[in-house]
N, C-alpha and C positions, 0 to 999 in steps of 0.2 A: 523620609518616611518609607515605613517598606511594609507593603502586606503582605502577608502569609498566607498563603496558600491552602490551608486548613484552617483559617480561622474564618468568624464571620462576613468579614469585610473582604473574603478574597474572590478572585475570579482570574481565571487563565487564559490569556489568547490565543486566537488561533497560532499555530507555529506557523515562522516563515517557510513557503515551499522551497524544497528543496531544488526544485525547473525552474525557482526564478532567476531572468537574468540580472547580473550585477554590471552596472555600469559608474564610473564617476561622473558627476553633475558638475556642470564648470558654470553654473550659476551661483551667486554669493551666498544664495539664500535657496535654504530646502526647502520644498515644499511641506507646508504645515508643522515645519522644525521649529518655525521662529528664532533661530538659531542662526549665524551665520556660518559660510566653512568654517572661516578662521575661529570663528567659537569651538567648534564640535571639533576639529581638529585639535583644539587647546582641551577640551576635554577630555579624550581620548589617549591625545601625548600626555596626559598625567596619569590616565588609568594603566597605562602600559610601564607606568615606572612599578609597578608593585610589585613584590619578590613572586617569584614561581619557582617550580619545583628544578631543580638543575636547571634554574632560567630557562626554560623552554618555551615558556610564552607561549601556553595552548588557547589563546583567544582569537575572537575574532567579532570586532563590533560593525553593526547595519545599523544604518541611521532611513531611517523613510517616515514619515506619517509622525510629524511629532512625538516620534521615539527611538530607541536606541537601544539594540539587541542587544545581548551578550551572547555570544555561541561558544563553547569548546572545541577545540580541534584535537581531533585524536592522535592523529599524525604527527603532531608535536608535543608525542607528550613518552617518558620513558616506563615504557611498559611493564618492563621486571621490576623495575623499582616502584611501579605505583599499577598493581595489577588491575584495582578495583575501582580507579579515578579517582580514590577519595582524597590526595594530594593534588589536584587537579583541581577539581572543586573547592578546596582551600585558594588555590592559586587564584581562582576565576571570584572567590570571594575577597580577597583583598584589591582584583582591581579593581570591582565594583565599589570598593569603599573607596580609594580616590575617586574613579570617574564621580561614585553622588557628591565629595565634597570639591571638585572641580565647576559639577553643576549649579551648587550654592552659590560658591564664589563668583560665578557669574550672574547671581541677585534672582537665581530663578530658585522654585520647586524640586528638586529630583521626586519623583514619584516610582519606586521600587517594586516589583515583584519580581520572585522567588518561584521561575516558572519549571521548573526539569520535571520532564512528563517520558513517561516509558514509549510513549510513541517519537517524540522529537528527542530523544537522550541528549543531543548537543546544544537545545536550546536551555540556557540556564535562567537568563536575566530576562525582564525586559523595561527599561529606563524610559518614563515619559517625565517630558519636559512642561511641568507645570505654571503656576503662574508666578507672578512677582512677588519673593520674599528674601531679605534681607539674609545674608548668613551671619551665625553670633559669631563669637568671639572665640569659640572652641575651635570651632571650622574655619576662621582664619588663618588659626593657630596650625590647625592639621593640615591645611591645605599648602601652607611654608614650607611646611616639613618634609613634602614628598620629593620634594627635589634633593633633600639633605640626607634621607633615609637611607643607609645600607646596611645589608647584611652583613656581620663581621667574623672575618676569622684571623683576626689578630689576636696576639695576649692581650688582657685586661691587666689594667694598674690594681696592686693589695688593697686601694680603697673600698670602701662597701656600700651599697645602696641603702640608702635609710627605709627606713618603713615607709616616713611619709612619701617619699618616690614610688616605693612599692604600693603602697593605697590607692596612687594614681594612677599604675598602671591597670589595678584589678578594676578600676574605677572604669576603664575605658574598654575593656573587656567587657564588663557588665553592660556598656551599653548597647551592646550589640546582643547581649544574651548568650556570653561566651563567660567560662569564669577561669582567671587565672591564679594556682595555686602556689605561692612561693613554696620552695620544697626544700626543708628543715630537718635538722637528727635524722633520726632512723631514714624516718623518706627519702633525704637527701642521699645517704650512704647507699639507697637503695638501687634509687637512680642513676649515680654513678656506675655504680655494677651492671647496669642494664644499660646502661649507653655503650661499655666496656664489651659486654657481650654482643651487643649487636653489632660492633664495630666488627668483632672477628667471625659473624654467622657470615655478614655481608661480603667481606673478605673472601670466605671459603666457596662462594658462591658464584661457578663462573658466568652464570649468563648476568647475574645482576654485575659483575664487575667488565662485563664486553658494555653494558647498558650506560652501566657509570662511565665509562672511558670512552663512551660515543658524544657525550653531555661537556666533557670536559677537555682542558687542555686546548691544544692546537688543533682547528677544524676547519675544517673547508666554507663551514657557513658560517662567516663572524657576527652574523646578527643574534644568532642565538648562542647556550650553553655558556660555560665559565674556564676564561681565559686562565691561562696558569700564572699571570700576575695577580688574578685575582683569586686563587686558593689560598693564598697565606703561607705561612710559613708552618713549617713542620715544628713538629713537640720534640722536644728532648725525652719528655717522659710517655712513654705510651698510655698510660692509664688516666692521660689527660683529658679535661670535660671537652674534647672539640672533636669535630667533624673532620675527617682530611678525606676530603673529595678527589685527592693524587693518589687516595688507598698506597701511599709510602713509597709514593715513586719520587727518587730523587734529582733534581736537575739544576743547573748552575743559575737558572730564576729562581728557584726555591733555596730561601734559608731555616736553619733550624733555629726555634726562639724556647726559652721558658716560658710556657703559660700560668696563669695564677694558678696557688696551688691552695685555696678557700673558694671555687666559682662558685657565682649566685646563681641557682635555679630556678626555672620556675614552669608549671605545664599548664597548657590551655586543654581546658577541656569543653566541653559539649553537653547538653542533658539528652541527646539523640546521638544516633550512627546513620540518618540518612542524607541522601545527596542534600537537601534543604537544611541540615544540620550544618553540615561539611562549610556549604556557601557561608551559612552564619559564622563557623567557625572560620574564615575564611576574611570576613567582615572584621571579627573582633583582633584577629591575628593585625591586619595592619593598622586598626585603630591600635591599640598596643604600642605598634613599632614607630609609629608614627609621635605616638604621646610622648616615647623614648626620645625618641629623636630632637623633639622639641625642647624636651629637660636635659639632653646634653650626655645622655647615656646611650651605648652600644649595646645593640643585640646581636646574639649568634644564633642561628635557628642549627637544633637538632636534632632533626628530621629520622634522622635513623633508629633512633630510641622508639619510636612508634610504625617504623616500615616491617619490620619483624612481626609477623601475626602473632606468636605465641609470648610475644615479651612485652607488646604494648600493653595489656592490661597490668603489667608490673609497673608500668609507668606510672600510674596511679595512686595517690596517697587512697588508702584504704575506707579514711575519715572524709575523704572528699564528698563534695555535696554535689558532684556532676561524674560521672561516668563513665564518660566517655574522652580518652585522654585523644589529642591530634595532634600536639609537636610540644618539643622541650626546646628552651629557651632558653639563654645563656646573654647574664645581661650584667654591667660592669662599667668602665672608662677605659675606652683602648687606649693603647697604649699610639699607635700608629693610625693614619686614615685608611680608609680603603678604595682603592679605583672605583670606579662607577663600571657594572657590565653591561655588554653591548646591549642594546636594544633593536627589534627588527623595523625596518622604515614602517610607515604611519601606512603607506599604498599597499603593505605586507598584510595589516592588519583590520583595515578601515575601507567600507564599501558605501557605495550609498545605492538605496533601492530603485530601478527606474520606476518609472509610475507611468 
């Protein structure tokens, strides 16, 4: 369940101070958590599986008083590439879609609000653990999948995604209040041109390419950004539907592959542009990838078709019934697996309130 914050049923709490101290509690059980470590700890390590922007992992969950913060951290998050947080807030929306379906799984309530307030900017979430209820059968489903989930930048196999796959995924989108638009003729032709274009604005761009090269490759912090086993391989064809996060650097870990030369598209849009949109959009994005993942289909996110302020509204089939495009998609049967990337330890991320 998640309130809205402009609707009738909503109300915001006070944000956490920012002079409080944080201490870990080496008791089983937190105070008015109901929860054990080992739960909220299991909760948490699932929230932190969900894609972020260049994996950067701008979160940071507090657990006190039978609930469970979500905060952004700005510090980790890359700035030329997402000037405005609104990748960001995407990011902090999909972990929140596992962490609510981790908290199902364990037979409770998640109780959601959608708190980002101009005075706390980094307070986003904030998660109470309600009472006893059963998770169905969708959220069993989802909840499997987050460990199977990756982002792909491998080739896709010529096979095609059937409609009824594709029903499913808009199905799961919808239910976040996100709508995803397969992108056909014209659109499609279009969107390729505009993925092609922002590949080389990005390109010509040097702070956003110090920004990108800080995120990726070989790093001194291996908790975060994406390792160069995990870029993929390079295109033969440039004008190919993928992402290269190496922006064409070549290295004896990278090989060059054919990518499909029909990719299935598809863009998640929004009926809002604000930070509470973003989050939803952010929600629906890993319910998505997640639903993918369960039917045995790859997704590629790409992210740079809507990082370009002046190309993102191109992004948009014209006839769409939502507005506001936040990432292109790129969905198939890889050809190859893809590694798993790092993630930052659980004490990087996870505090608990002293009281």
């Amino acid at each position: 369940m998640v309130v809205d914050p402009t609707g009738e049923r909503s109300w915001v709490p006070a944000a956490v101070a920012n002079s409080r101290e944080w201490v870990s509690l080496v008791a089983d059980r937190q105070p008015g958590a109901d929860l054990t470590r080992d739960e909220i700890e299991s909760v948490v390590s699932a929230a932190i599986q969900a894609p972020s922007i260049l994996n950067s992992q701008p979160w940071r969950f507090v657990v006190a008083a039978g609930s469970i913060t979500v905060f952004a951290v700005p510090e980790r998050s890359p700035r030329a590439v997402d000037p405005t947080g609104r990748e960001v807030f995407l990011s902090l929306g999909a972990a929140l879609m596992n962490l609510r379906l981790a908290v199902a799984e364990l037979g409770r309530e998640p109780l959601v609000e959608l708190i980002p307030e101009p005075s706390e900017p980094t307070v986003v979430a904030r998660v109470r653990i309600g009472g006893p209820r059963a998770a169905n059968p969708v959220e069993h489903t989802l909840h499997r999948a987050i460990a199977e989930r990756r982002s792909s930048r491998q080739p896709f196999t010529s096979e095609q995604v059937s409609a009824g796959l594709f029903a499913q995924l808009q199905e799961a989108a919808s239910a976040e209040r996100g709508w995803l638009e397969v992108a056909t003729g014209s659109h499609r032709a279009a969107l390729l041109s505009v993925l092609h274009e922002a590949d080389l604005e990005q390109r010509s761009d040097p702070a956003l390419v110090r920004d990108i090269g800080r995120w990726t490759g070989e790093r001194p912090d291996a908790g975060v950004g994406i390792p160069t086993e995990s870029l993929g391989p390079l295109s033969h064809d440039p004008g190919a539907a993928t992402r290269d996060l190496g922006l064409g650097a070549v290295s004896a870990a990278r090989q060059t592959a054919e990518f499909e030369r029909e990719p299935q598209l598809a863009v998640l849009l929004t009926s809002g542009d604000t930070s509470v949109d973003w989050l939803r959009g952010g929600l629906a994005l890993e319910r998505v990838l997640l639903t993918a993942a369960s039917l045995g289909l790859a997704a590629g996110l790409l992210s740079h078709g809507t990082e370009v302020p002046e190309l993102r509204p191109l992004v948009r089939d014209t006839s769409s019934r939502c507005h506001f495009p936040q990432l292109v998609l790129r969905l198939g049967y890889a050809t190859a697996p893809m590694p798993p990337t790092p993630r930052l330890d659980l004490s990087e991320v996870l505090e608990f309130a002293s009281t």
